[in-house]
N, CA and C of each residue as an Amber inpcrd file, in Angstrom:
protein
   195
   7.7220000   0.3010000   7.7370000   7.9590000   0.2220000   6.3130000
   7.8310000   1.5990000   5.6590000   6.9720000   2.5550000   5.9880000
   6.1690000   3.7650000   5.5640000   7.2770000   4.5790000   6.5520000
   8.1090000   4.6220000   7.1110000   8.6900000   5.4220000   8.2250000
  10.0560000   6.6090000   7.3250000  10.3240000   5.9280000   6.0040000
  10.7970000   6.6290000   4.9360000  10.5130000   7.8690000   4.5450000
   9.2500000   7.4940000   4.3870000   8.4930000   8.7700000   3.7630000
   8.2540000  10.0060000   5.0000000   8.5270000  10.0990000   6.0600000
   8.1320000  11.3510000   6.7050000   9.0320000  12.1230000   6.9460000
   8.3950000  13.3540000   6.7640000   9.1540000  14.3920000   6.3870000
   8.6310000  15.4430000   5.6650000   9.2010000  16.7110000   5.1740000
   8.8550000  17.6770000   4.1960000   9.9610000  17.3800000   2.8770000
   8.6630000  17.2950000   2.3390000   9.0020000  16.9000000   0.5490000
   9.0660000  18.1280000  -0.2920000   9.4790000  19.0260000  -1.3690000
   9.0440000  19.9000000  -2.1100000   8.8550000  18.4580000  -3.3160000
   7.9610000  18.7720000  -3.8230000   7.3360000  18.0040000  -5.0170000
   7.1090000  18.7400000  -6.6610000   7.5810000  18.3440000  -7.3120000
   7.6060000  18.9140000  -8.4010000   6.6760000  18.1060000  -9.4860000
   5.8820000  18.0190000 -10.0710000   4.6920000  17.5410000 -10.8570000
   4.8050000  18.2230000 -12.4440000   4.2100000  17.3650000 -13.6230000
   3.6830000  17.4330000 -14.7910000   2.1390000  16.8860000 -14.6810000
   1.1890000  17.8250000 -14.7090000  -0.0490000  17.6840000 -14.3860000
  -0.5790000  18.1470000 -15.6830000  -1.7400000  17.1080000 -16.1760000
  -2.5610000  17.1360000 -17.5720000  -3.5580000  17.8020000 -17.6320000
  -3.3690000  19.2780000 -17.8320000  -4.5570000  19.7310000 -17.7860000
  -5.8960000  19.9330000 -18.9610000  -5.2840000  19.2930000 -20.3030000
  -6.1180000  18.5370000 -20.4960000  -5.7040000  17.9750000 -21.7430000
  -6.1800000  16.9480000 -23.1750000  -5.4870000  16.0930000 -23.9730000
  -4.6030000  16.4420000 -24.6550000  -3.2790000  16.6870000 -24.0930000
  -2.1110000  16.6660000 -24.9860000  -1.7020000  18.0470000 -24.2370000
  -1.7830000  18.4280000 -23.0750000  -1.5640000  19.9340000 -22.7880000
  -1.3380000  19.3700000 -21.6340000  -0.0370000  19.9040000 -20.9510000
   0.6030000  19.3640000 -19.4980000   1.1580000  21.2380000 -18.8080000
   1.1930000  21.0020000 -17.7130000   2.1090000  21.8080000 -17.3440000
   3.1110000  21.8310000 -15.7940000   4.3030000  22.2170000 -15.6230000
   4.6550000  22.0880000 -14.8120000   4.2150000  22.7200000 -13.0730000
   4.8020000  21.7690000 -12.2270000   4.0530000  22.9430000 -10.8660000
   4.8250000  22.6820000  -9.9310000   4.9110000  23.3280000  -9.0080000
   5.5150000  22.7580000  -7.5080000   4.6550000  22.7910000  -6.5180000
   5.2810000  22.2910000  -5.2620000   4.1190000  22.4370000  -4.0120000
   4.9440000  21.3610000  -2.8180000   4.4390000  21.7640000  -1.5770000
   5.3460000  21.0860000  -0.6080000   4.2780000  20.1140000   0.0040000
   4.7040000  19.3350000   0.0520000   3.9760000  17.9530000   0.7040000
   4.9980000  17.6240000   2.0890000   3.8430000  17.6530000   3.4820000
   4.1820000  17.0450000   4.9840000   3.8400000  15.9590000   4.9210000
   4.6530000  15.0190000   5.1470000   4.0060000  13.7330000   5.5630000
   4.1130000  13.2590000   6.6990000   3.0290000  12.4360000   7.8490000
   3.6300000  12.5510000   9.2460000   3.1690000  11.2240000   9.5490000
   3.1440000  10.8500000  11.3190000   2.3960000   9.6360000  11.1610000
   1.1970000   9.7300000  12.0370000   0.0500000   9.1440000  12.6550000
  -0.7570000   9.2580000  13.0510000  -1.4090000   7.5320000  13.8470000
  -1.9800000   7.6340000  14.6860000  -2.4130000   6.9320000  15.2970000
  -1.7210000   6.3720000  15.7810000  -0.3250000   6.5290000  16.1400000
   0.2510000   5.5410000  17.4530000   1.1700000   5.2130000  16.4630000
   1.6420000   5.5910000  15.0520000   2.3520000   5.1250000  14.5100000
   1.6050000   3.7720000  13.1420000   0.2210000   3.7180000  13.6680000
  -0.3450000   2.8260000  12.5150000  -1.1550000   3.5650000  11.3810000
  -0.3550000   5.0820000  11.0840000  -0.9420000   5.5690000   9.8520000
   0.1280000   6.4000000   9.2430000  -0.3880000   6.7380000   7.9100000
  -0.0430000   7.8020000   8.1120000  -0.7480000   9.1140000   7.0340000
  -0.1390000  10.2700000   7.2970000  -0.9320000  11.3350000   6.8680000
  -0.2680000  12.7520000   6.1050000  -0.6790000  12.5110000   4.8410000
   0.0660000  13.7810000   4.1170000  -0.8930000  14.8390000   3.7490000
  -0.0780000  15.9970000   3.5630000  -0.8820000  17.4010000   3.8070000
  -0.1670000  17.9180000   2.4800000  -0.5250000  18.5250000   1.4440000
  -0.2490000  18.7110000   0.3100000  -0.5090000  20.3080000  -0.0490000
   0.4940000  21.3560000  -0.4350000  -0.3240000  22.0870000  -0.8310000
   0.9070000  22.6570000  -2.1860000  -0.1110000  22.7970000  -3.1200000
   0.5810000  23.3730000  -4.7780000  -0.4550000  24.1030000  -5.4820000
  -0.4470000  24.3950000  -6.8160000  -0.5700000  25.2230000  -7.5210000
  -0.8130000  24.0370000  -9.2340000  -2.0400000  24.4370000  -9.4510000
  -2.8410000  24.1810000 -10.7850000  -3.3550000  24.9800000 -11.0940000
  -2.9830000  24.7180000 -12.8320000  -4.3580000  25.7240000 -13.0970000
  -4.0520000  27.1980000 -12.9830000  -2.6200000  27.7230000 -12.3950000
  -2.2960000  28.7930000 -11.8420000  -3.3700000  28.8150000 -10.5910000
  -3.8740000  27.7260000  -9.9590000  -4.5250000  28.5080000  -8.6360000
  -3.9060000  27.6950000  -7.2870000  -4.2210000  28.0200000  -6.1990000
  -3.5220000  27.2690000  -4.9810000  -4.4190000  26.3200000  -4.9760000
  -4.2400000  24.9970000  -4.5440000  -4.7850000  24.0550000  -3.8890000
  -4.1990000  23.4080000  -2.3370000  -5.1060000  22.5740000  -1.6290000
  -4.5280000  21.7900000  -0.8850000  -5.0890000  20.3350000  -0.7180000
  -4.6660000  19.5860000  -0.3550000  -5.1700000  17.9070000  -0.1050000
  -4.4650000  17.6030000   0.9570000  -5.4050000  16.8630000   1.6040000
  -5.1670000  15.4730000   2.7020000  -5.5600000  14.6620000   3.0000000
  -4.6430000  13.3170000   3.0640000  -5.0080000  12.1250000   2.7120000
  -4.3800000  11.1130000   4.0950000  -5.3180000  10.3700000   4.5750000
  -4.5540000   9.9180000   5.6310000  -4.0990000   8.2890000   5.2790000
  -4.0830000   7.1850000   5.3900000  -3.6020000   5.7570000   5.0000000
  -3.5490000   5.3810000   6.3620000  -4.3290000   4.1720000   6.2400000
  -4.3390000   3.5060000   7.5490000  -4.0370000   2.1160000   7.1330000
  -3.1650000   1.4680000   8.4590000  -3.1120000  -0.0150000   8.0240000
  -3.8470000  -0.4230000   9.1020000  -4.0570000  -2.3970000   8.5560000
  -5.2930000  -3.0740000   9.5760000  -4.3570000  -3.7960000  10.6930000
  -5.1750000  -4.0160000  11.4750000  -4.4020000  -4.5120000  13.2530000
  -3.6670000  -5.9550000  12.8560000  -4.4260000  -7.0240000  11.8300000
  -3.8820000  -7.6660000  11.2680000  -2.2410000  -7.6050000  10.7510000
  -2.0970000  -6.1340000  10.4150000  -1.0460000  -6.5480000   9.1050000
  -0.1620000  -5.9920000  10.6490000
């Protein structure tokens, strides 16, 4: 179902940096899969704030589903 999403994304964002004050940003997001195919895992890296950031976030589904 999730097999869509992998790939390299450039991502473009309006991020609130704070009440009533936004600004634009970019940043490239990997998304891949992990565990045999029962996850998956994005790697994020952009710019707030004028500074670099990065995030990663993995999503797992249960043996059930």
């Amino acid at each position: 179902m999730l097999a869509k999403l992998i790939g390299t994304w450039k991502v473009e964002a309006k991020d609130r940096t704070s009440p009533g004050n936004y600004e634009n940003n970019v940043g490239v997001s990997v998304i891949s899969t992990g565990l045999k195919g029962c996850s998956i895992k994005e790697s994020y890296q952009g710019i707030f704030r004028e500074k670099l950031y990065a995030v990663e976030t993995s999503f797992y589904m249960k043996d059930s589903m």
